[in-house]
NUMIMI-135224 format. One record per residue: x, y, z of N, C-alpha, C in turn. Coordinates in pm, whole numbers, padded with zeros to 5 digits, always signed. Layout:
XYZXYZXYZ
...
//
This chain:
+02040+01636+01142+01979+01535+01059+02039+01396+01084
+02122+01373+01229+02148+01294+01228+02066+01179+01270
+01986+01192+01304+01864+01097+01346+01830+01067+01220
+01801+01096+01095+01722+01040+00994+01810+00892+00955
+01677+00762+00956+01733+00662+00972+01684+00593+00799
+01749+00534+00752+01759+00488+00589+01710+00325+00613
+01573+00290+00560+01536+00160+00577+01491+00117+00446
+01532-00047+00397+01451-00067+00321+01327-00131+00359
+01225-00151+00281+01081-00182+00366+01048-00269+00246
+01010-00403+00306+00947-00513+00253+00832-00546+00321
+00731-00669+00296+00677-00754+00371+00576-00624+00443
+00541-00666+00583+00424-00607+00632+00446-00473+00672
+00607-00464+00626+00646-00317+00714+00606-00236+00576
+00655-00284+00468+00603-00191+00337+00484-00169+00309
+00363-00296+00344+00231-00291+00358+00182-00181+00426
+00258-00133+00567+00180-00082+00649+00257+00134+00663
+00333+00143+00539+00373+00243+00530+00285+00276+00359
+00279+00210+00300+00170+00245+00173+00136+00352+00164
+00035+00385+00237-00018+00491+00247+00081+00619+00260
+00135+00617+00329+00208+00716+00354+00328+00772+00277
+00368+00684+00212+00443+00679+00055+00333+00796-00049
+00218+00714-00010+00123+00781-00113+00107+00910-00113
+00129+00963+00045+00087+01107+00092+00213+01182+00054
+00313+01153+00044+00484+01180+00032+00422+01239-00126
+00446+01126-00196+00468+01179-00350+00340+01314-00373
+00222+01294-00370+00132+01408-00336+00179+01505-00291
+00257+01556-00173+00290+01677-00136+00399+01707-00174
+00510+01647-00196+00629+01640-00302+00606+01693-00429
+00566+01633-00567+00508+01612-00687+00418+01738-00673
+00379+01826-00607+00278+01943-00589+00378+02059-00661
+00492+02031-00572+00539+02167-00633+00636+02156-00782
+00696+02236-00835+00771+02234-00939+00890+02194-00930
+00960+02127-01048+00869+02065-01176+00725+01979-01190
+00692+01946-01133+00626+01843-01166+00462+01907-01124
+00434+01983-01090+00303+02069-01055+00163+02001-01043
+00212+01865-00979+00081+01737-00954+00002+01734-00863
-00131+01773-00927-00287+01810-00829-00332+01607-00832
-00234+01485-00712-00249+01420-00700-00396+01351-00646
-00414+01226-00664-00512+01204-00589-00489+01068-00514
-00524+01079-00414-00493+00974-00260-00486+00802-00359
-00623+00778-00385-00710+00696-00372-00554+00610-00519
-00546+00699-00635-00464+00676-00744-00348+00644-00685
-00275+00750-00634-00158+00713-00569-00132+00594-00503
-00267+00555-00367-00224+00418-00316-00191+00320-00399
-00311+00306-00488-00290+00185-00616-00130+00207-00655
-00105+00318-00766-00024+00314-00783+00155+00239-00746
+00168+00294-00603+00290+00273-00534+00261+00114-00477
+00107+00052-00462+00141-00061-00406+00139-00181-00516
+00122-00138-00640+00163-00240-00789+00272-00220-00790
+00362-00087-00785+00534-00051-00789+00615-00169-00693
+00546-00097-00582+00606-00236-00469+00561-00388-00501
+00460-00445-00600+00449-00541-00559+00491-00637-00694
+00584-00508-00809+00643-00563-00909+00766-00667-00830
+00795-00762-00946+00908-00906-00901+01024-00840-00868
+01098-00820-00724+01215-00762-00720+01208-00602-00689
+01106-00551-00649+01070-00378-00652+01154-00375-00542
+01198-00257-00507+01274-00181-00360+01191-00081-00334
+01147-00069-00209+01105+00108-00221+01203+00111-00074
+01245+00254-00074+01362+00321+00044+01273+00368+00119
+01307+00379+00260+01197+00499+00343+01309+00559+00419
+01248+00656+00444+01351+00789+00504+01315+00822+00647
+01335+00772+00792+01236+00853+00871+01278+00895+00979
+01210+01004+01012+01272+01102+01152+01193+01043+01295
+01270+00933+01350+01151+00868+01443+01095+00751+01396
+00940+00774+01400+00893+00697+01338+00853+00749+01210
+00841+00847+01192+00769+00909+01084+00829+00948+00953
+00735+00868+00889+00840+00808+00713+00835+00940+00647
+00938+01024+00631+00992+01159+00532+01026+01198+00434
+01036+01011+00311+01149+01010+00235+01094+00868+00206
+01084+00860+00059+01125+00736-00013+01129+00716-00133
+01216+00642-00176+01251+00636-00314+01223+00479-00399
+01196+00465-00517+01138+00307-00541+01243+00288-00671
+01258+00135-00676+01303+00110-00738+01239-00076-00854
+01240-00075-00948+01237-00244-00985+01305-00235-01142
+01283-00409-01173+01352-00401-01289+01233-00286-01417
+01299-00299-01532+01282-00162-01587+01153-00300-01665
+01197-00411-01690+01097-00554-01785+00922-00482-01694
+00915-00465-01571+00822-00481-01525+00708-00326-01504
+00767-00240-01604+00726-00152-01604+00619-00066-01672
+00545+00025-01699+00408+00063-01766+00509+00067-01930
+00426+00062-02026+00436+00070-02156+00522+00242-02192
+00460+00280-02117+00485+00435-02137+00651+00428-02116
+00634+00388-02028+00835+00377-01956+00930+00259-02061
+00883+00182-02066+00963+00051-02157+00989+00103-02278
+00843+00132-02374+00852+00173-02471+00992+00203-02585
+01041+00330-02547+01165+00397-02568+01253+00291-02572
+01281+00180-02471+01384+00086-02450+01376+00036-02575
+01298-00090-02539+01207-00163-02677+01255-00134-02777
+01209+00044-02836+01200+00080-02974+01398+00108-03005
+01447+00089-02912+01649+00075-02922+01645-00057-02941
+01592-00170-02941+01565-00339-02937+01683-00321-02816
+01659-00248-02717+01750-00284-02536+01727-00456-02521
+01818-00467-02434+01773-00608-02368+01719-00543-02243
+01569-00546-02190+01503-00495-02096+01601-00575-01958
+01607-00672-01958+01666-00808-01830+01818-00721-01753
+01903-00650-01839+01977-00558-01819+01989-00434-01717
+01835-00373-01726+01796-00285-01696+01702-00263-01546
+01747-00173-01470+01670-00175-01358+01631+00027-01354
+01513+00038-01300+01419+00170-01349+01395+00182-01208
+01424+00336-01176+01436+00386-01069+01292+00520-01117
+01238+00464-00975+01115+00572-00995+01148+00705-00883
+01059+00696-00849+01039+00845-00756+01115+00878-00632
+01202+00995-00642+01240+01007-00471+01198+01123-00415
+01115+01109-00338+01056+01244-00273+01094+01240-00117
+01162+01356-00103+01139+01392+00056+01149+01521+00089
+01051+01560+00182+01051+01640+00248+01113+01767+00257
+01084+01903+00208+01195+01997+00195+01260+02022+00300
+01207+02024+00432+01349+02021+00554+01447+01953+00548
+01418+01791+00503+01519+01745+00488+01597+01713+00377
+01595+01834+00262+01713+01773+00150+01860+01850+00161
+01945+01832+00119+02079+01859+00163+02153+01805+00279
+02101+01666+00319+02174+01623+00457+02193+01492+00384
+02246+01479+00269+02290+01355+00203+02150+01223+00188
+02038+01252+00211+01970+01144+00206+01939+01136+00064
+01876+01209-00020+01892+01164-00175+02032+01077-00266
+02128+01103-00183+02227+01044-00245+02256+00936-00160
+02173+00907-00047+02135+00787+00031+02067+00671-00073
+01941+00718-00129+01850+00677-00206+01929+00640-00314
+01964+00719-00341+02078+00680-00494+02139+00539-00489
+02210+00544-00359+02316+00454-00320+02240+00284-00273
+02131+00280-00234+02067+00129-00188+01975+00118-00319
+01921+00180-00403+01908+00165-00532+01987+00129-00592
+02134+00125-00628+02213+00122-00687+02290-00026-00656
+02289-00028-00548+02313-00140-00505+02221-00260-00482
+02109-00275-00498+02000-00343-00531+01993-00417-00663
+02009-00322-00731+02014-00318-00890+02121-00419-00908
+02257-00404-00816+02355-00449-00897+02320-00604-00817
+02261-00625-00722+02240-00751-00635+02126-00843-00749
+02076-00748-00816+02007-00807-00850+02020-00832-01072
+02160-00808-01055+02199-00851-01178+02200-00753-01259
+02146-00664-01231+02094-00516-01326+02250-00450-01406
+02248-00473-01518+02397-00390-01569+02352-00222-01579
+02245-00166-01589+02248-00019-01630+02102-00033-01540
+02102+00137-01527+01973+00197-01443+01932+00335-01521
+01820+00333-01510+01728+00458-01558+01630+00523-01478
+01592+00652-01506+01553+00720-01465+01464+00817-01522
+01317+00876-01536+01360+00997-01602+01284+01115-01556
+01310+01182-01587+01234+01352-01528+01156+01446-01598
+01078+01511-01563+00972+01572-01601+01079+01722-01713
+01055+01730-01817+01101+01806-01917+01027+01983-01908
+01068+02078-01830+01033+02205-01825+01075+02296-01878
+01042+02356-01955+01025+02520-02049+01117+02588-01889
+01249+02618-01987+01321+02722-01867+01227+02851-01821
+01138+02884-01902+01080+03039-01924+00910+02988-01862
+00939+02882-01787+00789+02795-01789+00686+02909-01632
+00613+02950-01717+00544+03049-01567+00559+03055-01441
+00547+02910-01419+00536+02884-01248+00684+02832-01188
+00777+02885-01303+00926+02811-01236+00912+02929-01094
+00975+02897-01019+01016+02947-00894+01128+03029-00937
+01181+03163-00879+01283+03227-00916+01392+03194-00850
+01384+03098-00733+01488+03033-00672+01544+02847-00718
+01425+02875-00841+01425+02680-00814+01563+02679-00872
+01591+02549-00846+01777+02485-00915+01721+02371-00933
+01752+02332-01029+01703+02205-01113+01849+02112-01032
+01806+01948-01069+01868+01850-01000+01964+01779-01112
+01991+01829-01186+02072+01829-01299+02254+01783-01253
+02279+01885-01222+02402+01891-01123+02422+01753-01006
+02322+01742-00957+02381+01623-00821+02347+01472-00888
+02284+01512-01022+02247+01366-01101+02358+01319-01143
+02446+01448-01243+02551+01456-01275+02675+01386-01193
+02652+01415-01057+02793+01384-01002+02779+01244-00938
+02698+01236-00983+02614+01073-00905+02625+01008-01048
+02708+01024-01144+02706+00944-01249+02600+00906-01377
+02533+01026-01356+02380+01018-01456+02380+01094-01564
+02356+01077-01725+02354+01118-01822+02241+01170-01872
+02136+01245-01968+02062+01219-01994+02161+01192-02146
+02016+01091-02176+02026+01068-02342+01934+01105-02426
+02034+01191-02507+01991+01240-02634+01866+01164-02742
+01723+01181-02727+01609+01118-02785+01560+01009-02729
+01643+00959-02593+01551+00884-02517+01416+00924-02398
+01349+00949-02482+01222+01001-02390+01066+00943-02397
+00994+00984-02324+00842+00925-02335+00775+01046-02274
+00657+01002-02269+00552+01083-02240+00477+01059-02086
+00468+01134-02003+00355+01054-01892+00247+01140-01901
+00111+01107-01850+00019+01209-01778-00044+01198-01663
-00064+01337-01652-00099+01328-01496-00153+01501-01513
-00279+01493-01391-00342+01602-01366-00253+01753-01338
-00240+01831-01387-00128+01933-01291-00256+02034-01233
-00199+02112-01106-00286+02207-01028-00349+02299-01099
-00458+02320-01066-00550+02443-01156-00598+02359-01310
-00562+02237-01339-00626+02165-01480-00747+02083-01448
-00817+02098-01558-00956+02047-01560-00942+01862-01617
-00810+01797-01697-00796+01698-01698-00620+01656-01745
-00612+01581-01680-00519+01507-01786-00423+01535-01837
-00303+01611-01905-00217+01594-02032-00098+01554-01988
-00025+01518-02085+00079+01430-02148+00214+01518-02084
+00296+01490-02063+00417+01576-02010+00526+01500-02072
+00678+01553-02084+00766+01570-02182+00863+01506-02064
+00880+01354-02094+00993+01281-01970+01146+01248-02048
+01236+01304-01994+01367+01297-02063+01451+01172-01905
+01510+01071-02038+01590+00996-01968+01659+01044-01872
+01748+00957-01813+01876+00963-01763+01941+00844-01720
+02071+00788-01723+02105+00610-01729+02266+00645-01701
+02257+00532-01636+02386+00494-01565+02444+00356-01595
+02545+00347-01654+02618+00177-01644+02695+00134-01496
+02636+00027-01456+02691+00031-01308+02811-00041-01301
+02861-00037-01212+03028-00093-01189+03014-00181-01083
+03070-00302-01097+03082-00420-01026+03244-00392-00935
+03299-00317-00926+03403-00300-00868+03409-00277-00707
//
């Protein structure tokens, strides 16, 4: 895995990987937790408002040329209602805060340190960019939930050692289609936040 090369992507190079971000989270987001029967057309929109929030990062991951891996990042002020919300209703100072969205890559390549790659130019972004604390949050699953995998291992543990908490009643709601549903529902998103160190 030593070839996998860690870029950040702005400007026409982020323009012209879009898409392919889009196809990432889709085949990523498919399996569990998150059991998302995505759609192309949503996704593009999606990731290219993420990227084109004031200050957004998105990471790309790639073997070659071919993008495997990316993770997004912006301040937390510029984010859907659904996500702020929770802050807000603590009266947070949002300006503080920088909101780390999605890191998906590739199941060949996890365990060769690139998620904690992602971690790390997020983190440091954030702090370039004034950010005192970072958030995060994750899809909330029923241990006993049908379609868990009998091998899955939740990411609990490497969040943990990467300095991530969850907090107790900081949560929101997202929705999104899951596989085999006829529309829509609401899913159960539990924080997680970090105070960063200027050291």
């Amino acid at each position: 895995m030593s070839a996998i090369r860690i870029e950040a992507l702005t400007g026409a190079r982020l323009k012209a990987h879009l898409p392919d971000v889009a196809r990432l989270r889709i085949e990523v987001f498919r399996a569990f937790p998150y059991l998302y029967d995505g759609d192309l057309d949503y996704e593009a929109r999606y990731i290219q408002a993420f990227a084109a929030s004031a200050n957004a990062l998105v990471v790309g991951a790639f073997d070659g040329d071919e993008i495997v891996g990316a993770s997004t990042a912006a301040p937390l002020a510029t984010q859907m209602d659904e996500v702020t919300a929770p802050f807000r209703s603590r009266s947070e100072d949002l300006s503080r805060w920088f909101y780390f969205g999605e890191s998906v890559l590739r199941e060949r390549y996890r365990g060769h340190g690139v998620g904690a790659r992602f971690f790390e130019e997020r983190e440091a972004h954030a702090l370039r960019s004034g950010a005192a604390e970072v958030a995060f949050c994750a899809v909330a699953r029923a241990g006993d939930h049908p379609l868990r995998p009998q091998d899955y291992q939740p990411l609990d543990g490497f969040w943990r050692k990467r300095g991530y908490a969850p907090v107790p009643g900081l949560t929101c709601s997202i929705a999104w289609k899951e596989i085999g549903a006829r529309e829509e529902t609401a899913k159960p998103m539990q924080f997680w936040t970090k105070r960063l160190s200027r050291s």
